[in-house]
N, C-alpha and C positions, 0 to 999 in steps of 0.2 A: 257642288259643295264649295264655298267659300274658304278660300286658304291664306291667311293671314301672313305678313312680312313684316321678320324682325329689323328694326331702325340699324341695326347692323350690317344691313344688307345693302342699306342707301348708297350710290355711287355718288361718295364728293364730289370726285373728279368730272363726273358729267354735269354735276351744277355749277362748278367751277366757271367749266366749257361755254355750256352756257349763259353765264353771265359776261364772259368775255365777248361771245359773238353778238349778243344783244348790244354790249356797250360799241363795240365794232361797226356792227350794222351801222347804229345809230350815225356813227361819226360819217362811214361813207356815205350814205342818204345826205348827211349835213354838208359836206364836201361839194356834192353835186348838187346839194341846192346855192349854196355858194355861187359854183360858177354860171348856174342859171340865173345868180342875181335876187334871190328871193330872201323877202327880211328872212334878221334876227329871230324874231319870234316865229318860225316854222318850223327852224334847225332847235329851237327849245322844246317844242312838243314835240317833236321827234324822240328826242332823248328822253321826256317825260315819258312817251311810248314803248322805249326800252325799258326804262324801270316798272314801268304795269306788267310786262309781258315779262320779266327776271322775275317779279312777284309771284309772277301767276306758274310757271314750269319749275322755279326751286320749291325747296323744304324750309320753311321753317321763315324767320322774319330778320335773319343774318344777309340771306345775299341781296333782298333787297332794298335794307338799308344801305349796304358797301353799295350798291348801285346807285343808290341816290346821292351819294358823296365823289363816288368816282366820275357823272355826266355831267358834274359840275364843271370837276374839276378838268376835265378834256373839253370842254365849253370853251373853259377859260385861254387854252392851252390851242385850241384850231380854231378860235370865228371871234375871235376879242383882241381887237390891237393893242401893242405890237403881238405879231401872229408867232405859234411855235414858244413862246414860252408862258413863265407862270404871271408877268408883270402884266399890270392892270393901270395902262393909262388914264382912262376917263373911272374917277368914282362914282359916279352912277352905275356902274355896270357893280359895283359891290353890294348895291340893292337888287339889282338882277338877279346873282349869284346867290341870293339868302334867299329874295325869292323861293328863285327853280330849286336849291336844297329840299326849302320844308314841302315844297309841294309835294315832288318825289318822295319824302320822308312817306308823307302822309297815303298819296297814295302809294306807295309801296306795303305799308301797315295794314290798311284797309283793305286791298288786292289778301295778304296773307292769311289776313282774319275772317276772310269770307271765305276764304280756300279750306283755311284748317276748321272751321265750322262746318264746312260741305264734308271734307274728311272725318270731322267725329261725329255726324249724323250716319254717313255711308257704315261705316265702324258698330255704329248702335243697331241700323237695320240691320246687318249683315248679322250682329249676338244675336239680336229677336227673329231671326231667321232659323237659326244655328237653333233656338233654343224652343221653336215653334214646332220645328220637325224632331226633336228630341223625344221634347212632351208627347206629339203624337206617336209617338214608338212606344216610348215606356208605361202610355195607356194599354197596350196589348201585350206587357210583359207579364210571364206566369206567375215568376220568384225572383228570390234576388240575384240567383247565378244570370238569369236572362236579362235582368235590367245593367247588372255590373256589365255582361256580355254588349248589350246595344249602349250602351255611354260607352265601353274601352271601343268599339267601332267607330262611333260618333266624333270622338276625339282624336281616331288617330285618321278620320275623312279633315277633317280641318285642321288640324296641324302636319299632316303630311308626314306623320311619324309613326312607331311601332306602339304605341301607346298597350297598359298592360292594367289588371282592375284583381284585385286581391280580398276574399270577404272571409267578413268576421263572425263566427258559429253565434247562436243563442248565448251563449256564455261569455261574449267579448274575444275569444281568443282565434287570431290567426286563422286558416284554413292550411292543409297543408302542398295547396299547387295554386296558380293561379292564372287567369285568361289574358294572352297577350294575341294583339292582333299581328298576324302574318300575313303578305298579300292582302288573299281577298278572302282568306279561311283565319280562323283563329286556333289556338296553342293551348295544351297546359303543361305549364312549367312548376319544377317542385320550386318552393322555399329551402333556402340552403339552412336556416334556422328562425324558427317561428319565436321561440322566444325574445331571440334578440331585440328581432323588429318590433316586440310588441313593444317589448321597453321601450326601445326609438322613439315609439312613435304614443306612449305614456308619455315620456319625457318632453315631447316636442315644443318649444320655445317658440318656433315661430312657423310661414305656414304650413312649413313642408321641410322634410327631412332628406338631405342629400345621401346621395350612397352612392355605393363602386358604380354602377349601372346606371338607375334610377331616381329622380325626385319622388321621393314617397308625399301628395296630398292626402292626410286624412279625409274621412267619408262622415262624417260627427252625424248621430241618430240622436232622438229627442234624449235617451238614457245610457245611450252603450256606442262603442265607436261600429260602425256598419261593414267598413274595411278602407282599400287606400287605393286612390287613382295613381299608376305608376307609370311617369312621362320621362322617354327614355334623359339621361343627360342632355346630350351633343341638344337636344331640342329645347328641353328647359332652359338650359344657360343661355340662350339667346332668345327670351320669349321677350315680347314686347309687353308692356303695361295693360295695352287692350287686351290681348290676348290673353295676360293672366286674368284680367277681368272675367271673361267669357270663358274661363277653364271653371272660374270659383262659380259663375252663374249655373254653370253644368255639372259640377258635384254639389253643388245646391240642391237643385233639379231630382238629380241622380238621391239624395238621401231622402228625400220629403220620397219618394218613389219604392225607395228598400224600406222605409219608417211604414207605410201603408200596406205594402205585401208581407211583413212582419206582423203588425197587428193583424192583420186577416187573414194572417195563417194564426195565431193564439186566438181570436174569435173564433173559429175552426173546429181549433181542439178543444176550447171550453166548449161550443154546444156540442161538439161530440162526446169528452166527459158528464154532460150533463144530462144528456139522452142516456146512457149506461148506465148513470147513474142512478135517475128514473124509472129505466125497464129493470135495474136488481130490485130497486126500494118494492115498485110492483110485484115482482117472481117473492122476494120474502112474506110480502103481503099476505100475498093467494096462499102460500105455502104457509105460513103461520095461522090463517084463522081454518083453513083445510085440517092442519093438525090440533087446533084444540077441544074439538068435541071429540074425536076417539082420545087422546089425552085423558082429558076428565071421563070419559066411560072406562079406560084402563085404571086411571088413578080407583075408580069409586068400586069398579071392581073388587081391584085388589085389596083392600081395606073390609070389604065383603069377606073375602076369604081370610083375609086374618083374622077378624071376629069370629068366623067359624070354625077357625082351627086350632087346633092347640100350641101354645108355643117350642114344645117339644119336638113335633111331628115337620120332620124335612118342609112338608108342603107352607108350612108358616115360614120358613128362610125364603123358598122360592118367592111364595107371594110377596114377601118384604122387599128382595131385590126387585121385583117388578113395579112397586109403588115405589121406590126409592128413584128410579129410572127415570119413570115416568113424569114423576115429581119432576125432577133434574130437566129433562125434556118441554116439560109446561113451564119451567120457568123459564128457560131458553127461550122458548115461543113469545112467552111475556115481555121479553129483554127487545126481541126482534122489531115485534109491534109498536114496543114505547121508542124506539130508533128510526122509525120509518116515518110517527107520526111528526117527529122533534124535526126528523131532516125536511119533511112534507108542510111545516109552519102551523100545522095544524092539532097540537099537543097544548093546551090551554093548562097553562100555570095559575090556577087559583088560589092567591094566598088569603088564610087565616091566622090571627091569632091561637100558635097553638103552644102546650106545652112541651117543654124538649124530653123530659123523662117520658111523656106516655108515648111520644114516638116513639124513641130509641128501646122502651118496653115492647113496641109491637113488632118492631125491625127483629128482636133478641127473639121474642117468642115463637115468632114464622121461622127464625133459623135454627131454632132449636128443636124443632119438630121434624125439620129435615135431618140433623148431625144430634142425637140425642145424648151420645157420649161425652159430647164436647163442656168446657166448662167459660162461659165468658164473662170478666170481670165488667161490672157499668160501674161511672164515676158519673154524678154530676151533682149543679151545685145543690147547697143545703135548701137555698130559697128557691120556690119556683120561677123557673126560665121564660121566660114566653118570647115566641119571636115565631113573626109572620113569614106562612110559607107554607106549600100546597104539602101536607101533610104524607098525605098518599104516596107523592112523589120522593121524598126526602126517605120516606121508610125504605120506600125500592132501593134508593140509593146505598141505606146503609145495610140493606140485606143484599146487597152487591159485593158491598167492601166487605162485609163479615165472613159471606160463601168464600170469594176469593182468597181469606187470612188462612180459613178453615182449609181449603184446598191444599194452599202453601206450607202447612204446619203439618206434626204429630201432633200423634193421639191427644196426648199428655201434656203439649205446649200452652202458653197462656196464650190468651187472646184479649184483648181489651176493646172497651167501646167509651168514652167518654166526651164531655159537653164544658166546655165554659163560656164566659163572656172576656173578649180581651179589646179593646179598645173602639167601641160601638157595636165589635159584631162576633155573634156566635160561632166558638169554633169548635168542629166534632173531628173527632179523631178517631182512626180503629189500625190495632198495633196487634202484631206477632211477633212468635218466637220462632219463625221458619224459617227457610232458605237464605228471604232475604232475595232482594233484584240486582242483578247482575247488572257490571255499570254499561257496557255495552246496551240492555234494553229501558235503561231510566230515561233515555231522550224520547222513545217510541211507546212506551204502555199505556198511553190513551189512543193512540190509533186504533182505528177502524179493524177487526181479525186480526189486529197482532197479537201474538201468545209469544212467551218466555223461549225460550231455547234450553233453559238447564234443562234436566235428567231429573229434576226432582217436578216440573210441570209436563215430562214426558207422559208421567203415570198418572195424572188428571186429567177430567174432562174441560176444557175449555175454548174458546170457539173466539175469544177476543171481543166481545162485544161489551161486555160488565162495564169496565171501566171506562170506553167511548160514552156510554149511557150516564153513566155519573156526572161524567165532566158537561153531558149537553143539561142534564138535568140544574146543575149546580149554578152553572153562565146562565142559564131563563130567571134564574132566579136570583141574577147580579154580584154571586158570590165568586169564589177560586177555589180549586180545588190540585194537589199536589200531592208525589209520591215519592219516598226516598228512603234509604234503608237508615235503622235508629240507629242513634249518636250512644245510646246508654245499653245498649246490649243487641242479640242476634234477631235477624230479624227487620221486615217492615212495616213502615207506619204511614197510613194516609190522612189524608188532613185535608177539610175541606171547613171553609167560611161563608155565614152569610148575613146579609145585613140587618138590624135589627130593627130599622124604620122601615115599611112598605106601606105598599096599600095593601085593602081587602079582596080589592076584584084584580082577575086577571090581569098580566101584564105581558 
């Protein structure tokens, strides 16, 4: 494992050292070529020599400029008459002097810029190193506890520190402990408070949020934050440039990795909702067309026996509530089937040119044979209506809403059913004078088996399915459909719209 060092670490003092022994060296080498009599120009590349080799063991492009100004000037100072000082008898030697400056300069530059280029390629293999054997890890991570798990190891193998990794639920929020590396085992430590941090780190300005302990780096997911790589202080405050580089390449890494195990755990769970959802639609299937021929052999029954019997004679009540029943029962079944086909795509919306009264007259008449007692007001306009729409379908709908009003109401309560035209598109409405929806279930009554909670749908039958059927019926057919209790008295009212341009044929 590669271990990075902070520019804080660097010892001046040894490059100091260094440049003084090089300038040193150089002089005694110069000295003794002196007294062996050998040119000028030997005792020059000499010292040129030193400033290559000051270039090449310091940091940075400081000492081996000072070096190329300082073998000048000790040139000038041991091997240039008069000897031992700075005076420069022959001016030719100040051409010399500019010379041996720039060369040194030059080479000296050139020496640090090959160096620090060999150092920021070493720096870049060493991240794609670092970040090769990452990716191969976090290929064989389960979830995201074990990817947060192998990046806080990964990070704290190359930084040499406790490194710690904090993740965020489905919902954005905190966890309440989190994996910090210890040794060669890892930890979970609680959160002293989850909220705070999340503010912190909602708040966050810039990359990373300081704290008593830790640098908190956020974990940023394509939609939601993922959680927060957590680098202790003493280690952060002294991280180098590269280093922070290859931390942000690695919660890079690390989120494109929790983004991937996220969605494939929601793919997951949708094909497993969707499978459920599949084997109920099936079980209701079997189970609804199973029940409708003993259904209609009970219904046709019973209707047998009331013909035969007189209405006085107990057995005409029995037979009644058994057709009533059953009735109630077939049309459930019919509710099931028209819900299985809408959710199955296989429910064909054929629209016609129809009138709205001889609907809303066949929706009235089917519910009136059911609740015979009942009394329900129709409103529609004077002139004939016409508006395209699978006829059939539309009736169901308002012999949904009307059972449902019927259900909700007294005996004696009014019921209404009406039709107008209000800005392109026809809108029906069916109102009581009953309970009324409680505000608590006006956000869920088109869900799927949801039923009411009051006392007064205690004592009905209902199974939740009515008004999911309306709403799918209503949307196939481009319109909206809404529920809410009246503004003008006790009581609710449903409301639904649909467009009054279509086509003929299915859509």
């Amino acid at each position: 494992m590669v271990v990075f060092k902070s520019s804080k670490h660097i010892n001046t003092l040894r490059y100091v050292l260094i440049t003084i022994a090089m300038i040193a060296g150089a002089t005694t080498v110069g000295l003794v070529f002196r007294m062996l009599g050998f040119p000028e120009t030997n005792i020059v590349i000499v010292y040129l020599l030193s400033t290559l080799m000051t270039a090449r063991f310091t940091h940075g492009y400081t000492y081996g400029i000072a070096t190329s100004i300082i073998v000048t000037c000790v040139f000038n100072y041991f091997f240039t008459r008069p000897y031992y000082t700075f005076s420069v008898s022959d001016p030719t030697y100040l051409i010399t002097f500019a010379i041996m400056t720039v060369t040194a300069f030059i080479t000296s530059a050139l020496t640090s810029k090959v160096k620090q280029n060999a150092l920021e390629a070493q720096e870049k293999e060493a991240e794609t190193s670092a970040l090769y054997r990452l990716t191969n890890r976090l290929t064989d991570a389960v979830d995201i506890h074990d990817i947060a798990s192998i990046t806080t190891d990964t990070i704290s193998g190359i930084m040499n520190c406790r490194a710690a990794c904090l993740c965020f639920d489905e919902k954005g929020l905190p966890e309440q402990s989190f994996i910090q590396q210890n040794a060669e085992k890892q930890l979970r430590r609680k959160v002293d408070d989850t909220v705070e941090l999340k503010h912190r780190i909602e708040g966050l300005r810039t990359a990373y949020d300081v704290g008593d302990e830790f640098y908190d780096w956020p974990i940023f997911g394509r939609e939601t934050i993922l959680g927060v790589m957590r680098i202790p202080k003493e280690t952060a405050a002294s991280m180098s440039e590269p280093l922070k580089r290859l931390l942000r390449s690695i919660i890079e890494s690390a989120a494109l990795a929790m983004d991937r195990s996220r969605s494939a755990q929601e793919q997951q769970k949708s094909r497993e909702e969707t499978t459920q959802e599949r084997y109920r639609s099936n079980l209701l299937r079997a189970i609804s067309h199973d029940l409708r021929t003993p259904l209609s052999g009970i219904m046709g029954t019973s209707e047998m026996l009331m013909d035969m019997t007189d209405k006085d004679d107990t057995k005409y009540a029995l037979a009644e509530v058994i057709h009533k029943d059953a009735d109630w029962l077939h049309s459930l079944v019919e509710n099931i089937l028209s819900l299985t086909r809408l959710q199955d795509g296989r429910l064909t919306i054929t629209k016609q040119q129809e009138a709205v009264e001889e609907v809303i007259g066949g929706a009235v008449n089917h519910i009136m044979k059911r609740y015979p007692g009942y009394e329900i007001t129709v409103s529609v306009p004077e002139e004939v209506m016409i508006v395209p729409m699978d006829s059939k379908l539309i009736e169901q709908v308002l012999v949904n809403l009307l059972d449902n009003a019927i259900r909700h109401s007294l005996h004696n309560s009014e019921i209404s059913v009406s039709a107008s035209e209000v800005r392109g598109t026809a809108m029906f409405s069916v109102a009581d004078s009953g309970c009324g929806i409680a505000v608590s279930d006006l956000p869920n009554i088109f869900q799927m088996f949801y039923t009411t909670r009051t006392r007064e749908a205690d004592s009905q039958r209902g199974v939740g399915l009515g008004l999911t059927i309306c709403e799918a019926i209503i949307k196939a057919h481009g319109g909206m459909i809404e529920g809410h209790n009246r503004t003008n008295g006790k009581g609710a009212e449903f409301v639904f719209t649909l467009p009054m341009k279509g086509h003929d044929r299915g859509e």
